[in-house]
N, C-alpha and C positions, 0 to 999 in steps of 0.2 A: 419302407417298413413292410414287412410280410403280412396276410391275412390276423388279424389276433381273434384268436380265442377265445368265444365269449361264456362266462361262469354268469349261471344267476342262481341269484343268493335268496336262502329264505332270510329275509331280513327281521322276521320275527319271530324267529325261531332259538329256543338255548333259554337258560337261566336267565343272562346277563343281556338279551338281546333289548333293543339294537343297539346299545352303545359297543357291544364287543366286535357284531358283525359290521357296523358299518368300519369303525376302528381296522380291523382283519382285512377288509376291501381299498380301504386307503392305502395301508402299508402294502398290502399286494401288487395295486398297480403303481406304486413308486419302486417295488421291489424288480419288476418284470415289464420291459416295454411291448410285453407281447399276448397283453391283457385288456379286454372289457370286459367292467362287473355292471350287471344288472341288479342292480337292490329292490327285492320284492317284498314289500308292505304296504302299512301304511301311510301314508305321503309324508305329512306333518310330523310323522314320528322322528322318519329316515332324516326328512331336511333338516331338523331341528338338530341333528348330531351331527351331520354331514357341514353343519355350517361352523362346527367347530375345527376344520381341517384347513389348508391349502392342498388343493391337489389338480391332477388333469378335469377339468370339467366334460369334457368330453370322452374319457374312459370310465365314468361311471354314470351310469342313468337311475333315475327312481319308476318304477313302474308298482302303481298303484294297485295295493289289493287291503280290501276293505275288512275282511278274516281274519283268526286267527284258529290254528287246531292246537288246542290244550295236550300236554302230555298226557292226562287220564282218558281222554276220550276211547271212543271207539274208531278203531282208527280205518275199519271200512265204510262204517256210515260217517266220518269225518270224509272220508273222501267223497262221497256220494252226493253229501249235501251242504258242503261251502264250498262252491265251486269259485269264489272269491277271496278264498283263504292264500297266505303267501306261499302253501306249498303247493295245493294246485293249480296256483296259476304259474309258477316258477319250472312245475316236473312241464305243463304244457306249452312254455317255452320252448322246454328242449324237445319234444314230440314235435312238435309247428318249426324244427329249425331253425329258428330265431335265438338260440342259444347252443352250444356243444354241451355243457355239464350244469350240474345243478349240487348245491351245497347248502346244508343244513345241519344245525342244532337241535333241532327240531324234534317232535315226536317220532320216533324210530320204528313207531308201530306203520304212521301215515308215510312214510319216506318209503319202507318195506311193501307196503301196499302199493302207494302210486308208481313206485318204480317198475313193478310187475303190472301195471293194470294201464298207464298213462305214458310211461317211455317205451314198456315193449321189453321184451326178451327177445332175443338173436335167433334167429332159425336154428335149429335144431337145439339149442341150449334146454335144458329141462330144467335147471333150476338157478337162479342168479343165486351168489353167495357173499355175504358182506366179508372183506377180507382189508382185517389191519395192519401196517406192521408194528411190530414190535421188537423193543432194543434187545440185544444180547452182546453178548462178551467179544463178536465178531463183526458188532454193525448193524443186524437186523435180519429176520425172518418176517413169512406172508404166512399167518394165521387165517386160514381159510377151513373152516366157516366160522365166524360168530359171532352170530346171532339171526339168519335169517330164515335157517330151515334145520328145524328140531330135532323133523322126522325123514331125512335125507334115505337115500337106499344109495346101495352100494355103486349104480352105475352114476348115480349123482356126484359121489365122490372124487369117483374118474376123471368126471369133469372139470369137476374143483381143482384138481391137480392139473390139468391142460392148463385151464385158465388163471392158475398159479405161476405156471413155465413161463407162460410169455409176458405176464404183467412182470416178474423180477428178468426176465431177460430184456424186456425192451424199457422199462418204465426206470428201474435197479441198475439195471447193465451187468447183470452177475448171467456170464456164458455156463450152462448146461446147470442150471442150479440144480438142488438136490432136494428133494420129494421124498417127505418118511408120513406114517399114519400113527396117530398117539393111540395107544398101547402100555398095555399094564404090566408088558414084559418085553423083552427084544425077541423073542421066540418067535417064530410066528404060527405055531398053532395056537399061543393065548391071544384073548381076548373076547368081545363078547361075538355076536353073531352079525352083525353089521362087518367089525373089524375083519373077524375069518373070512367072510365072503368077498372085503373087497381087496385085501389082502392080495390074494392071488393075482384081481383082475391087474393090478396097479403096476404088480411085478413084470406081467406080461405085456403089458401096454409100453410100445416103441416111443413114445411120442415124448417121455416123460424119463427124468433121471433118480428113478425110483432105490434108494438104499437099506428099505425096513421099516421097522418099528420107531419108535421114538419114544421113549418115558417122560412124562410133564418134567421131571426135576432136571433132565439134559437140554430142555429147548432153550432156557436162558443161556444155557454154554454155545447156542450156536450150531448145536448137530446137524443141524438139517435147515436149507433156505425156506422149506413149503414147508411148513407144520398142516394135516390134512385130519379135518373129525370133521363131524356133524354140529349141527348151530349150538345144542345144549355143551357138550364136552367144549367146544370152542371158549363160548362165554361163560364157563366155571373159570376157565383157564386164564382169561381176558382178564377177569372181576379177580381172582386170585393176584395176576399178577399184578394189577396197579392196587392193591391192597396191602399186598406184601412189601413194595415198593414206597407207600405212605408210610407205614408202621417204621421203614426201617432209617427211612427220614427222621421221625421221632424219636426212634433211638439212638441216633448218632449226632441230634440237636442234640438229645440230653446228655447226652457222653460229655459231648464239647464242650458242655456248662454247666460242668456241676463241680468244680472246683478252680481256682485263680490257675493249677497248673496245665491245665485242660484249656481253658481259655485263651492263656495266651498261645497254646499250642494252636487251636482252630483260628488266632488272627493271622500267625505264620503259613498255614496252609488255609487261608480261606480263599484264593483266587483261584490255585489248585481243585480245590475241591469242589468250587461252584462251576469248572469246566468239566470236569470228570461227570457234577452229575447231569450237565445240559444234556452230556455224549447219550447219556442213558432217559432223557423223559421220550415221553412220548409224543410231543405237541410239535417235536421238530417235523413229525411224518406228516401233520396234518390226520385228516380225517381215513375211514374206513370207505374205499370204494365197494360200489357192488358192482360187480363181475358180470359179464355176459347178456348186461341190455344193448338198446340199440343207441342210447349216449348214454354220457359219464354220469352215475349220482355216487357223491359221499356222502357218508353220514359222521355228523365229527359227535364229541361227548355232549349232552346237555347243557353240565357245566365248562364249556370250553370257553377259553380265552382268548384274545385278539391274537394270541401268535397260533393258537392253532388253527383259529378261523383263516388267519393268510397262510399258514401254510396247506392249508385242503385247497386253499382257491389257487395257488402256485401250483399245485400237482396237478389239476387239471390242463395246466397249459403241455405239459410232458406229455401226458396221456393222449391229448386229444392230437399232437404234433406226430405221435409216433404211432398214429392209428388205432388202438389198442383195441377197440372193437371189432375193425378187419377184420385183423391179426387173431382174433379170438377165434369170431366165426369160421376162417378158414382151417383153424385147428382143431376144433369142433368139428368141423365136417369131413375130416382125413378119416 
């Protein structure tokens, strides 16, 4: 067996933790023999769910941490002062090497901060960008950024875009994927002053398979593999579309039942339909990596559930196989 992989897990981190996370770490190393999860909590929590499973005993360890950081906190002075919480002792894993990636549900504020402060940013990187994917009509786009940097400038961008190229080229496997910047028009002298300014640079930047603008209402079609803004427009976009995506859930429950002729129409296509919409969630990606540290962190949704927690911890084994950091750095430094 080749070197594995090792992910450690904030084990108490998310709504539903740790029954969903340790749940997510079972399934993941039965799903991948190219996996060790470190479960980072607290002891008693972890083994008391972990004793509910059969699995490798030796692809999952408990490493004890006596903390936890609340989603309201302050998520610099959370880092500052539980230094025995499961996120800082999990981001200090992978800083000490004793881990490649690091995966949370956790406070998004503490995961944002320790990742810049405890794993590191990449030589010349100026800004890491949490970057998800999300489904469309062709498979998926890398929404980069949102949620980690509000106030981005335009050579941030730039970067976003490098380190967009090679996570869907090596991570995706989609050759010379396609790079657009959301825009209130296909034009490109619309937009606000962020947009005009980087606009240009993106066009002229060799590194990257730059094709325009992009309008929020074409990304679900697929236009474009990189969707590129700053963390605000990102996460309007993010929260828009898994909102839009719940509402239309609801609406096509009720469709399905609201009459005997409806009904039996949704039992004739209900196998149908329940593939159609797996193709379209989001938890098949797993979590949102951020981009351009010196190891892996994802951050998955708060409320996320066991298949998304095993799928963020499965993505790290790709990522960490195909370099991705390297790979970044040296694209970053061209």
């Amino acid at each position: 067996m080749s070197e594995l992989v090792r992910v450690a897990v904030d084990a108490m981190g998310g709504d539903n933790a740790p029954f969903v996370t340790v749940k997510g770490a079972v399934d993941a190393i039965k799903e991948s023999d190219a996996l060790k999860v470190f479960l980072v909590g607290q002891e008693s929590a972890v083994n008391e769910e972990l004793a509910k499973y059969d699995y490798d005993k030796n692809r999952i360890e408990v490493v004890n941490a006596t903390e936890i950081i609340e989603m309201a906190e302050p998520p610099v002075m959370a880092i500052r002062t539980k230094k025995d919480s499961s996120i800082v002792k999990a981001m200090y894993m992978v800083n000490h090497g004793e881990a490649d990636a690091y995966v949370s549900a956790g406070s998004t504020g503490a995961t944002l901060v320790g990742g810049q402060v405890i794993v590191g940013r990449l030589k010349g990187v100026d800004r890491a960008p949490l970057a998800p994917l999300i489904p469309t009509e062709k498979g998926s786009s890398l929404l980069i950024d949102c949620g980690a940097n509000v106030d981005a400038r335009s050579n941030h961008l730039v970067q976003f875009a490098k380190m967009g190229t090679v996570y869907m080229e090596n991570v995706m496997g989609k050759k010379n994927p396609t790079v657009a910047i959301v825009n209130i028009g296909a034009e490109e002298e619309k937009g606000n002053a962020l947009v005009k300014e980087t606009f240009p640079l993106l066009k002229n930047c060799p590194d990257i398979n730059f094709i325009g603008s992009i309008e929020a209402r074409d990304i679900p079609a697929g236009e474009a593999d990189i969707i590129v803004c700053e963390a605000f427009t990102g996460n309007v976009i993010l929260k828009m579309y898994e909102g839009v995506a719940k509402s239309m859930m609801h609406v096509i429950k009720k469709g399905l039942m609201s009459n005997l002729k409806t009904k039996i129409g949704a039992l004739l296509i209900k196998n149908d339909l329940k593939k159609s919409l797996a193709d379209y969630s989001m938890d098949q990606y797993g979590g949102a990596p951020m981009l351009g540290l010196k190891g892996l962190v994802v951050k998955t949704h708060g409320s996320a559930n066991e298949v998304e927690v095993k799928n963020s911890i499965l993505q790290c084994v790709t990522f960490t196989q195909q370099k991705i950091s390297e790979k970044i750095s040296e694209k970053i430094s061209q």
